[in-house]
MILUM-139613 format. One record per residue: x, y, z of N, C-alpha, C, O, CB in turn. Coordinates in pm, whole numbers, padded with zeros to 5 digits, always signed. Glycine has a CB too. Example, Ala and Ser with C-alpha at 12.3 -4.5 7.8 and 13.67 -1.06 7.14 Angstrom:
BEGIN
+01319-00569+00780+01230-00450+00780+01320-00330+00780+01424-00332+00846+01131-00447+00905
+01285-00225+00708+01367-00106+00714+01290+00003+00787+01341+00114+00804+01408-00060+00572
//
This chain:
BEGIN
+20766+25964+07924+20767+25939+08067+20841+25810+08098+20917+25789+08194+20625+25933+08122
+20807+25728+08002+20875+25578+08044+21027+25601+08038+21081+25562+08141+20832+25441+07930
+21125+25660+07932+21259+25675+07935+21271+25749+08038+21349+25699+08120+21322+25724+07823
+21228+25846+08069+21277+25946+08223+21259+25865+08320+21347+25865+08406+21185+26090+08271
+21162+25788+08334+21166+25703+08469+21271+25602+08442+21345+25579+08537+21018+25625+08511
+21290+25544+08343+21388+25427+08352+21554+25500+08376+21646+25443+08434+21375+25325+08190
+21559+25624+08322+21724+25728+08326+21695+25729+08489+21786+25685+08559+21733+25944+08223
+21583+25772+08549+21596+25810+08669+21633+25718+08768+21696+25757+08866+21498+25863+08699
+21596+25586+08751+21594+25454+08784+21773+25433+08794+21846+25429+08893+21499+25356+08659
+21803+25422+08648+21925+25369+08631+22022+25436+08736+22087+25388+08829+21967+25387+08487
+22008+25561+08687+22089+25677+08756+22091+25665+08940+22197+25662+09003+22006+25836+08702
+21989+25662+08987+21996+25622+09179+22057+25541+09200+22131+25553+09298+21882+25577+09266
+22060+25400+09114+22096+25275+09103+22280+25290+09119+22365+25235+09188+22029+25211+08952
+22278+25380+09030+22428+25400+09013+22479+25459+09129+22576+25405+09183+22466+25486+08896
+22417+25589+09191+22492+25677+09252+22451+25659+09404+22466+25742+09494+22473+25817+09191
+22395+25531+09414+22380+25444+09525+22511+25331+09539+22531+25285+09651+22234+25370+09505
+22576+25298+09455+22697+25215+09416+22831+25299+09489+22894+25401+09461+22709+25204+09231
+22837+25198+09595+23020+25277+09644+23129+25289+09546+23206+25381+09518+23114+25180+09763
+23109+25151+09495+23214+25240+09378+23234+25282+09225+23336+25307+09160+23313+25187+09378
+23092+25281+09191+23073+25417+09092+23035+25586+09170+22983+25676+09105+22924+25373+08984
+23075+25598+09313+23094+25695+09330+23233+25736+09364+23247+25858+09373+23014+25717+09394
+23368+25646+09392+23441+25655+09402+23517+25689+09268+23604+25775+09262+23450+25582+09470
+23459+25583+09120+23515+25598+08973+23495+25768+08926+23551+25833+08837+23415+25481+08857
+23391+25806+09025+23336+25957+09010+23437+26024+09051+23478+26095+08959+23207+26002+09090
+23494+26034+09140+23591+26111+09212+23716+26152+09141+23774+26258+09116+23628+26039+09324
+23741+25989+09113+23892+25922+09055+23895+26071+08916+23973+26165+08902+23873+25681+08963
+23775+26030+08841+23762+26129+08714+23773+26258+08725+23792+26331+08628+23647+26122+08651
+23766+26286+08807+23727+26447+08882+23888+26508+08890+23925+26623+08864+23637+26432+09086
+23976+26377+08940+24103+26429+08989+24172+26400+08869+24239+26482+08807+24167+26366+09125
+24156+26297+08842+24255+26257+08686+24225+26370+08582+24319+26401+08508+24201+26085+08595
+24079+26452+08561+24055+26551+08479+24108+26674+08498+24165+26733+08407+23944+26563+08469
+24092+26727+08622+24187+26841+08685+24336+26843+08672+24417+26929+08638+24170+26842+08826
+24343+26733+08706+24495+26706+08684+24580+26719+08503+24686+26765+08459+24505+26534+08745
+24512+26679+08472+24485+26701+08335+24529+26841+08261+24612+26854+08171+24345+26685+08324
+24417+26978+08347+24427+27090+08266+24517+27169+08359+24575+27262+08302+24286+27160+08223
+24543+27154+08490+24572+27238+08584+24696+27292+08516+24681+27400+08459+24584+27178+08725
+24838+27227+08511+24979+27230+08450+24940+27297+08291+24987+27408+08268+25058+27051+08446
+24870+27242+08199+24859+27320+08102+24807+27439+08136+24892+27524+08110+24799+27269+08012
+24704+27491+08183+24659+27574+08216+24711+27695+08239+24679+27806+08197+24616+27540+08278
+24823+27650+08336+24923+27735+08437+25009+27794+08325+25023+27915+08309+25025+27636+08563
+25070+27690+08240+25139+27750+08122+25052+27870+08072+25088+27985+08096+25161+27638+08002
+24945+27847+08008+24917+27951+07899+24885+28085+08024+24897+28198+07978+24756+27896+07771
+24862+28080+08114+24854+28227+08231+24952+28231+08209+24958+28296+08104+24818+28243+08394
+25073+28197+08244+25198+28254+08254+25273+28301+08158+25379+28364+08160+25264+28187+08302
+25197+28258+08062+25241+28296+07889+25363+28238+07839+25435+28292+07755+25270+28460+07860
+25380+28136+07889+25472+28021+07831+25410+27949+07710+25289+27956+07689+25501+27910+07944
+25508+27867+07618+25450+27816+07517+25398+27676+07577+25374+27663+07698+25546+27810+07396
+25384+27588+07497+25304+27456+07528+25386+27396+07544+25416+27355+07656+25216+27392+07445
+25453+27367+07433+25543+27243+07346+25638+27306+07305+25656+27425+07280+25481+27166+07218
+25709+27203+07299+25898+27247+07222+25850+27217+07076+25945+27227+06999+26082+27105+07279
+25743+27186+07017+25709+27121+06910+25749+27216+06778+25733+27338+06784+25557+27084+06923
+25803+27151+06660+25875+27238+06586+25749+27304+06495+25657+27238+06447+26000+27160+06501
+25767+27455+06482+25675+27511+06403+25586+27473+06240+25478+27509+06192+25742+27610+06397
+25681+27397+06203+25682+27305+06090+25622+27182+06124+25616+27097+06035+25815+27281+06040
+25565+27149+06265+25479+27052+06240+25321+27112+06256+25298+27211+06326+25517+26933+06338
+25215+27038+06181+25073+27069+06162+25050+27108+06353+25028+27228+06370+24966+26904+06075
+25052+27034+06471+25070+27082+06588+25127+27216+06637+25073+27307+06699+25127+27002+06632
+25241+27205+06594+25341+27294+06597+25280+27474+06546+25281+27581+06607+25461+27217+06488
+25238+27438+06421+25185+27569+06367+25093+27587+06436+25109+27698+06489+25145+27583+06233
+24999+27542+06471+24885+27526+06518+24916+27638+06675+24903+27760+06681+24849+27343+06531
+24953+27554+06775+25000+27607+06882+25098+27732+06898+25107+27807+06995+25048+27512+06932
+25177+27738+06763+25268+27855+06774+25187+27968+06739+25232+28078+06770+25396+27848+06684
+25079+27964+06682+24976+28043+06630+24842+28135+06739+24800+28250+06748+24913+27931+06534
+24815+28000+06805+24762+28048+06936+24861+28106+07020+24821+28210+07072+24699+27942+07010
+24997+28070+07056+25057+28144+07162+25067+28347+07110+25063+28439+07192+25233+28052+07184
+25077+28361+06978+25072+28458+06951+24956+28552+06950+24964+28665+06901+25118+28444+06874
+24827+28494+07017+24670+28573+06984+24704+28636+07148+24613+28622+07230+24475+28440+06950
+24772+28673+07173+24767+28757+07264+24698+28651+07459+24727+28541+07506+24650+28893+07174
+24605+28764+07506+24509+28725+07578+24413+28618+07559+24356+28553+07647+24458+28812+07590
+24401+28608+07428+24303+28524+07386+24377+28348+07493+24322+28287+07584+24303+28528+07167
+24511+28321+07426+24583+28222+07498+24582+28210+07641+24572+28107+07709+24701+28233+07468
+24597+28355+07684+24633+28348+07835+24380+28314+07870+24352+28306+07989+24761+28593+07919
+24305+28306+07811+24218+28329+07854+24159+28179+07840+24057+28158+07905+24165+28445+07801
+24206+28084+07773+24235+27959+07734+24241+27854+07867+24188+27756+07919+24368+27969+07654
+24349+27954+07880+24428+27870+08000+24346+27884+08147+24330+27789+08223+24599+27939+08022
+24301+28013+08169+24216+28048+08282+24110+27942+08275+24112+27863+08369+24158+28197+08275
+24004+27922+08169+23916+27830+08119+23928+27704+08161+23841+27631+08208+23919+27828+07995
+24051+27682+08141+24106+27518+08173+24147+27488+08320+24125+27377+08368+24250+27482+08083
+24212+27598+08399+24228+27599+08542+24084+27634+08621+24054+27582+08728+24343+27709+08576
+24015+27714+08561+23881+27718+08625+23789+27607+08644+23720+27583+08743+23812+27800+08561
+23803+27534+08520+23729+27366+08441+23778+27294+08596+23699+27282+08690+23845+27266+08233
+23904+27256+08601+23944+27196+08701+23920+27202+08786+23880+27101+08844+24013+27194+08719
+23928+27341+08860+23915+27386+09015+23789+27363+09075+23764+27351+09195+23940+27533+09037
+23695+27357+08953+23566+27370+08999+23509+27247+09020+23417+27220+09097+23489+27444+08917
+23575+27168+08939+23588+26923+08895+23583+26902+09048+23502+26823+09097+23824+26804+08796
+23704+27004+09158+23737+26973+09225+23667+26988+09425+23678+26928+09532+23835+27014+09165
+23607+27091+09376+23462+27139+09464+23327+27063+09402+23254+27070+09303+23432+27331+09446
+23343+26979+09538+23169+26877+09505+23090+26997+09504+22989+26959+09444+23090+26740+09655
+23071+27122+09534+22933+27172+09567+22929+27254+09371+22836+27322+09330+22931+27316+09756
+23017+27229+09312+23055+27263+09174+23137+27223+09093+23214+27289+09024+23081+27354+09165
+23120+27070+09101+23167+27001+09029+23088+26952+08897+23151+26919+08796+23204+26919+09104
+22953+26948+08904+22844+26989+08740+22917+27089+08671+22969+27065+08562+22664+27071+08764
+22925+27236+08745+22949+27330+08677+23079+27301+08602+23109+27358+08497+22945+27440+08754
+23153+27210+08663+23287+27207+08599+23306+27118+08498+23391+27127+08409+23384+27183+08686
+23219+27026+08517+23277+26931+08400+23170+26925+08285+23180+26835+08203+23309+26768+08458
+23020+27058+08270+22991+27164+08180+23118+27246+08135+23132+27217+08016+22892+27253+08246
+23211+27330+08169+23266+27344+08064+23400+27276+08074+23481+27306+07986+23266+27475+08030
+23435+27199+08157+23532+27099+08068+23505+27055+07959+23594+27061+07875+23561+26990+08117
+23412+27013+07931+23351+26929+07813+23389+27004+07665+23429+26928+07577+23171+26919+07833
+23379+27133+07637+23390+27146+07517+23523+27165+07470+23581+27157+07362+23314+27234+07484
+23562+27200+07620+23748+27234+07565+23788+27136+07527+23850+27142+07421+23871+27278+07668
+23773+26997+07596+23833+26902+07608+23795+26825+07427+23864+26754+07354+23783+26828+07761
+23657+26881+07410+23599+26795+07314+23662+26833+07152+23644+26770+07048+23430+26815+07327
+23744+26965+07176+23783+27064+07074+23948+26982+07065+24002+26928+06969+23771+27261+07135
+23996+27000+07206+24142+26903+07228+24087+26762+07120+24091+26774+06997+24175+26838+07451
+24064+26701+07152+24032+26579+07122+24005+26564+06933+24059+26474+06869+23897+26546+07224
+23928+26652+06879+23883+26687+06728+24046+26774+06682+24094+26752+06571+23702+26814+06723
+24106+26858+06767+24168+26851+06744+24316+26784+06668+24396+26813+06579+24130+26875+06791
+24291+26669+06773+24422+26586+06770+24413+26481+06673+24509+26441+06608+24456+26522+06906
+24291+26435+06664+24254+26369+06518+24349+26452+06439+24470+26435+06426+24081+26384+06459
+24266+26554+06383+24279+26639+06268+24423+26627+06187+24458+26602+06071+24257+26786+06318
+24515+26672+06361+24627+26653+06286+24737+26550+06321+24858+26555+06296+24681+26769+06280
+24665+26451+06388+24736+26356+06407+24849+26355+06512+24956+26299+06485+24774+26333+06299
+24830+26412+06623+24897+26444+06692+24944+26360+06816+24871+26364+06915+24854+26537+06705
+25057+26286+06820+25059+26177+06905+25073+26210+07105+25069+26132+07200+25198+26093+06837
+25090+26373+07094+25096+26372+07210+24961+26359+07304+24958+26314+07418+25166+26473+07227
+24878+26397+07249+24733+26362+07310+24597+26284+07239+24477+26298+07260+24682+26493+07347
+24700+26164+07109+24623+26098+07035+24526+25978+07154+24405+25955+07159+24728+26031+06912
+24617+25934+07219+24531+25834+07301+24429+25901+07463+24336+25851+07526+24663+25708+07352
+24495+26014+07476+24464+26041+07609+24339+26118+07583+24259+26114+07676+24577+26117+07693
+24299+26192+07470+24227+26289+07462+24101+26204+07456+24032+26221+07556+24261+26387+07352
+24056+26125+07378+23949+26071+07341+23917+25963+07528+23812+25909+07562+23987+25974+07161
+24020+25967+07590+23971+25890+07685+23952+25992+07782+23854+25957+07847+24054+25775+07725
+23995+26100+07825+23958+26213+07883+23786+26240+07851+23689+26232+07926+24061+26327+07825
+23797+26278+07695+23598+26284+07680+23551+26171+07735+23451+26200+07801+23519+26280+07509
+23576+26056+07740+23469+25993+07795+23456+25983+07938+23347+25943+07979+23464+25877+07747
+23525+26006+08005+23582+26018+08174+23467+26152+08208+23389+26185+08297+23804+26076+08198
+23516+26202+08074+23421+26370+08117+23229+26352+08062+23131+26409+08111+23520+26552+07972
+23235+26283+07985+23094+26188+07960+23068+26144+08084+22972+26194+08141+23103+26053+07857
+23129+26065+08138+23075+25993+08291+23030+26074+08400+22944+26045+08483+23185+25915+08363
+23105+26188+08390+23056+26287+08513+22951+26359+08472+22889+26426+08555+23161+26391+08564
+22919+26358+08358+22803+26459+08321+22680+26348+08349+22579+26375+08414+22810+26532+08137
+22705+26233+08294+22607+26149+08338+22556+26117+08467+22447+26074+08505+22633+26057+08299
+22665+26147+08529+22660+26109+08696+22590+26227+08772+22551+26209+08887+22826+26089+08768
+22575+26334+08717+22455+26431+08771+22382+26466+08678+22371+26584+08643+22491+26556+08836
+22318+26363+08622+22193+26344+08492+22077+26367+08621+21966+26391+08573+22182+26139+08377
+22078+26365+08744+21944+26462+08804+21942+26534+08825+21836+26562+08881+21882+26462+08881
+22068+26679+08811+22077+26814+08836+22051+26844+08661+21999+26954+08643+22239+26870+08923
+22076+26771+08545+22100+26828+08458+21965+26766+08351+21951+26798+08233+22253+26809+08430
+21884+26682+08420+21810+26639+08268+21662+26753+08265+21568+26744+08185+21746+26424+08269
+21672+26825+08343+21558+26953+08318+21548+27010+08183+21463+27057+08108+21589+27082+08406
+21696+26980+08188+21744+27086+08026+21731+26977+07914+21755+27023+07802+21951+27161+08017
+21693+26825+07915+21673+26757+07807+21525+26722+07777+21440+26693+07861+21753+26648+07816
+21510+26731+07648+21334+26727+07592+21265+26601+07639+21177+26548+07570+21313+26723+07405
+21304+26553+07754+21176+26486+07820+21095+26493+07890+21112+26558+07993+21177+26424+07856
+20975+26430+07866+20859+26418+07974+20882+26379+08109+20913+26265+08144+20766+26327+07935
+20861+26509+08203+20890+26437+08310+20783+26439+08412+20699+26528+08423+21008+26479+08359
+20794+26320+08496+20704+26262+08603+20612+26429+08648+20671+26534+08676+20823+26171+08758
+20493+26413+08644+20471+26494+08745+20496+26542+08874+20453+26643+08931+20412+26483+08751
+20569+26458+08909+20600+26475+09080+20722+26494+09019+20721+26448+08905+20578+26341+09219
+20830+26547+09053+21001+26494+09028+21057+26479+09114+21067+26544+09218+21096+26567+08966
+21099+26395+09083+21188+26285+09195+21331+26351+09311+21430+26308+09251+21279+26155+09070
+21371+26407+09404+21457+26420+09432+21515+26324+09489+21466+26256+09579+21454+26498+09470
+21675+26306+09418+21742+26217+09443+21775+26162+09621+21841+26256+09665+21848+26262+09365
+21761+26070+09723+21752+26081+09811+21898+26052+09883+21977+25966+09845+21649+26025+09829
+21919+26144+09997+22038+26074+10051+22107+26011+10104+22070+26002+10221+22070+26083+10069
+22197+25953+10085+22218+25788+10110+22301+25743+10232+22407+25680+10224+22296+25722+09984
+22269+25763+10291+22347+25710+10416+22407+25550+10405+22523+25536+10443+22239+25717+10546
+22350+25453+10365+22423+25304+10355+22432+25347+10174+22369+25433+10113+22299+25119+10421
+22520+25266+10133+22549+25294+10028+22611+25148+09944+22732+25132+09956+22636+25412+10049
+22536+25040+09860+22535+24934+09780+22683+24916+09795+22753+25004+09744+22472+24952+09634
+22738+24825+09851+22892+24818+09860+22918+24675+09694+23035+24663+09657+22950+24742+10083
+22855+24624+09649+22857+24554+09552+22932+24620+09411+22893+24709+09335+22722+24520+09542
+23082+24520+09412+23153+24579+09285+23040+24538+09156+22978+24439+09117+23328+24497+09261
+23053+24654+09127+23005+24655+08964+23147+24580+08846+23233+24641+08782+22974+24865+08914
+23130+24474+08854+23263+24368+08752+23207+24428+08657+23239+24547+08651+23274+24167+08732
+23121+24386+08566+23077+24427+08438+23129+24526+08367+23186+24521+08258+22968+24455+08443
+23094+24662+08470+23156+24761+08429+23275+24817+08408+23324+24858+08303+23125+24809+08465
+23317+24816+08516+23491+24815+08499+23556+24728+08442+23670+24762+08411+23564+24811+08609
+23517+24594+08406+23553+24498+08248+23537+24626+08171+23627+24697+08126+23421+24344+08181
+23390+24644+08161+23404+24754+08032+23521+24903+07984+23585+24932+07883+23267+24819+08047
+23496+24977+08142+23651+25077+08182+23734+24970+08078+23722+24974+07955+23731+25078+08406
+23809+24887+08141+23914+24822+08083+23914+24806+07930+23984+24856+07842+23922+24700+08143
+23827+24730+07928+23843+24739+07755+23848+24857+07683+23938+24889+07606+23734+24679+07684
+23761+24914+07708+23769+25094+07635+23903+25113+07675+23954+25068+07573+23651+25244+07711
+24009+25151+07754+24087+25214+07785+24217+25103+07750+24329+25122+07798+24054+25271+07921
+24181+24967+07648+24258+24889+07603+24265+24918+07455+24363+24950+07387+24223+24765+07641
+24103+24893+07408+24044+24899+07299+24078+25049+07191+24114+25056+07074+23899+24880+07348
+24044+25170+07306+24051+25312+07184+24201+25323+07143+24217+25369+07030+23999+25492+07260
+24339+25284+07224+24417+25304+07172+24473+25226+07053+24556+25274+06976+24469+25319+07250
+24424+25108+07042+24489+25042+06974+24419+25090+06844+24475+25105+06735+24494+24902+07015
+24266+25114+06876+24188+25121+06757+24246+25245+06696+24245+25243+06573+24029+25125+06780
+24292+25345+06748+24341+25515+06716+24432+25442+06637+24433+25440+06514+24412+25646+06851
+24526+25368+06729+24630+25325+06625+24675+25297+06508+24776+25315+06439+24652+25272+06636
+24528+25228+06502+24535+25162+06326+24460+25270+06261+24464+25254+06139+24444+24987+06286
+24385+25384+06299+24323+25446+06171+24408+25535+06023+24369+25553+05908+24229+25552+06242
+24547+25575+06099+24572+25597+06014+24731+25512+05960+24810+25458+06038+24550+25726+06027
+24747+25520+05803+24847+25458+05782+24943+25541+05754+25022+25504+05667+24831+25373+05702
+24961+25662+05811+25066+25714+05826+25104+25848+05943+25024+25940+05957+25081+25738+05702
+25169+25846+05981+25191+26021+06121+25268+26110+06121+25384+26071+06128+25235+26009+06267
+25252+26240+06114+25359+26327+06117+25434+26243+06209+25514+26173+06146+25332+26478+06159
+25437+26221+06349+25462+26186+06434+25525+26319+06484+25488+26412+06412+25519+26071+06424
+25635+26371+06615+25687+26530+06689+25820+26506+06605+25837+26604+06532+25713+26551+06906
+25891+26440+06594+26013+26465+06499+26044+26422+06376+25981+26325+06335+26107+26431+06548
+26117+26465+06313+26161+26389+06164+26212+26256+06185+26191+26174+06095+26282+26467+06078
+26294+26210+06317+26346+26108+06371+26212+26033+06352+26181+25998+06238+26413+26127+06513
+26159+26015+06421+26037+25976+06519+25983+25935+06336+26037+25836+06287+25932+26137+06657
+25924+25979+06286+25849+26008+06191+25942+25924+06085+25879+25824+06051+25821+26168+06173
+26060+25929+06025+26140+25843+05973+26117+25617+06017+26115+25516+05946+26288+25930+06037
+26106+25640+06154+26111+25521+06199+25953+25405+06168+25931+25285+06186+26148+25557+06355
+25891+25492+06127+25769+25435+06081+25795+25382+05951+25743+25273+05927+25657+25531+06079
+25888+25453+05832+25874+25427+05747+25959+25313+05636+26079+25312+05664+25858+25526+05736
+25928+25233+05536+26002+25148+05478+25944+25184+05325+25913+25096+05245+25986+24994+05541
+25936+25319+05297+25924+25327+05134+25948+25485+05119+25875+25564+05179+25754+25270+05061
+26049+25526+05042+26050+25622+04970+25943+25767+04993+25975+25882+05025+26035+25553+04857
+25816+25713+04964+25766+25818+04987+25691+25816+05103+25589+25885+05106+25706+25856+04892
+25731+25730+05227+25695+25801+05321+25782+25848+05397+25749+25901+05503+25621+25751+05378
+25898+25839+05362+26024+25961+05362+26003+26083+05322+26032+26182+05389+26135+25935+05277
+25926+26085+05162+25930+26220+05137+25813+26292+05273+25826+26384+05353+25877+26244+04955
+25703+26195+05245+25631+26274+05352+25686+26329+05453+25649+26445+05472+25548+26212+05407
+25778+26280+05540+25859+26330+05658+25893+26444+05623+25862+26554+05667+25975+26256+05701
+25980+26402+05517+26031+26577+05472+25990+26635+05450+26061+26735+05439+26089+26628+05400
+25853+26657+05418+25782+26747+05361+25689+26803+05508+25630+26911+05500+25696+26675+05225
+25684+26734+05617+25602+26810+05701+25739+26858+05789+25728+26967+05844+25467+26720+05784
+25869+26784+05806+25953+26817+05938+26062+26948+05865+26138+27028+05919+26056+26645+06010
+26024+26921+05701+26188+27014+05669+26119+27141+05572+26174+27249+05550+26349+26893+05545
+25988+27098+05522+25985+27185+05405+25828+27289+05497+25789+27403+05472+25950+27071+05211
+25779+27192+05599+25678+27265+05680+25526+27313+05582+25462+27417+05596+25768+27410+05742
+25501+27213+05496+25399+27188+05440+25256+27147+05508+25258+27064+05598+25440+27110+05369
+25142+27199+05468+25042+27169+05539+25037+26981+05548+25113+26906+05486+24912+27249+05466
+24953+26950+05619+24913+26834+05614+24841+26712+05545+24846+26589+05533+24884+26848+05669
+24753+26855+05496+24680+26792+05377+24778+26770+05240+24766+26673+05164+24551+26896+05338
+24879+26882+05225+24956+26886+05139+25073+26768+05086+25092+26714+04977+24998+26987+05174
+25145+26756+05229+25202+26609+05246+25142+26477+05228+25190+26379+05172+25238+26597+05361
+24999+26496+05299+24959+26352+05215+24906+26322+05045+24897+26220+04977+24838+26300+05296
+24883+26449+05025+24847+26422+04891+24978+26378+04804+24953+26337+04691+24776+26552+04833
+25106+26381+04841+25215+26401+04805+25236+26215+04833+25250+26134+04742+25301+26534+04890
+25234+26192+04941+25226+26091+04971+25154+25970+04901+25211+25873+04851+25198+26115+05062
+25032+25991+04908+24903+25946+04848+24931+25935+04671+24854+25877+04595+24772+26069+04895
+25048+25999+04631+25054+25998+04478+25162+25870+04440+25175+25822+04327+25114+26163+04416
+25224+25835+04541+25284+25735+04478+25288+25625+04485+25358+25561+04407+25360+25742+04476
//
C-alpha cells in the first residue's frame, strides 16, 4: 500500500506540472513522427534502406522485405502505434504497442551494430518509457500492487503547477548527451553502411580485413569479428 500511494502521489504531482505535460505531448509527436514515414514504406512495399545486402542490417531487412505481408503488416503496426500516440482519447493504447516494436528496433540495432538507429533507438524507448509512465493511473491495475481501498481517481485540473521542473530536464539533457556517447564507446569496432565509411575507422590491417569481410565477402557478423578478434 505504501509504494502505490507514494506512485500515486508522485504521478498527480507530475501530471499537475505544465510542463511535464507539455514533455508528454512533445514525445507523442517526436514518436509518431518516428514510425509514420517508415511505416508508409513497408504498406507500400518499398524497401527500407539502400543498405547493401552484405551488410548484417542489410541481410536482415532484405530478408524481411521478402516475408511477404508479414512486412507490409509491420508497417500497419507502426502507423497504427503512431496514429493512435496521436489521439489523446488513445494515446495509452498507443504507446502499449509502440513499446515492443520499438523495444525489438532498439535490441535490434545493438545486435548488429547498426549506426542508422544506434543513437536514436535507445532514446526513442525511453521517450516511450515516459508515456507509459505518464498514464501509470490508467495502467497500474495491471501491476501486483496493493491498492488503496478507495482508488483514487486522478482529478481534473483546471490551474495547472506552472513551476519548471530544472532538475529534470538537466536530467532529459544528460541522457540525451550521455547514451550517445556511451553507445559510442561500447564497441571497438562497426560494420558501419559502407566499406568507405567502415575503412575510415580503421588504422590496422585487420580491421581492414574486417571491412572486407562484412562489405565484400558478406560474412555474418559474428564471423567477421572472430576474424578480427584473431589477430
Amino acid at each position: 500500500m505504501a509504494l502505490s500511494s507514494t506512485l500515486d502521489r508522485l504521478h498527480l504531482e507530475a501530471k499537475q506540472n505544465k510542463w511535464l505535460r507539455y514533455f508528454a505531448v512533445f514525445n507523442r509527436i517526436a514518436l509518431a513522427a518516428g514510425f509514420i514515414p517508415s511505416g508508409f514504406v513497408k504498406i507500400f512495399g518499398e524497401r527500407f534502406t539502400s543498405l547493401s545486402v552484405n551488410h548484417p542490417m542489410g541481410q536482415y531487412l532484405e530478408a524481411l522485405y521478402h516475408t511477404g505481408f508479414y512486412y507490409t503488416f509491420i508497417g500497419v503496426l507502426q502507423v497504427s502505434a503512431a496514429i493512435l500516440l496521436l489521439i489523446p482519447r488513445t494515446a495509452t493504447l498507443g504507446a502499449l504497442l509502440y513499446f515492443p516494436i520499438i523495444l525489438n528496433i532498439f535490441i535490434l540495432t545493438i545486435a548488429v551494430r547498426f549506426d542508422g538507429s544506434l543513437f536514436t533507438s535507445p532514446l526513442m524507448v525511453l521517450a516511450n518509457l515516459y508515456l507509459i509512465c505518464w498514464d501509470y493511473d490508467r495502467l497500474k491495475y495491471i501491476f501486483p500492487f496493493r491498492l488503496p481501498g478507495k482508488n483514487r481517481v486522478l482529478p481534473n485540473q483546471k490551474k495547472y503547477n506552472n513551476k519548471f521542473p530544472t532538475l529534470f530536464f538537466a536530467g532529459v539533457v544528460a541522457i540525451v548527451i550521455i547514451i550517445p556517447l556511451a553507445i559510442s564507446k561500447i564497441y571497438n569496432i562497426k560494420p558501419h553502411n559502407t566499406l568507405n565509411d567502415c575503412n575510415r575507422q580503421c588504422s590496422t590491417k585487420s580491421c581492414n580485413d574486417f571491412c572486407n569481410c562484412i562489405h565484400l565477402e558478406g560474412l555474418s557478423l559474428d564471423s567477421c569479428l572472430e576474424v578480427y578478434n584473431r589477430h
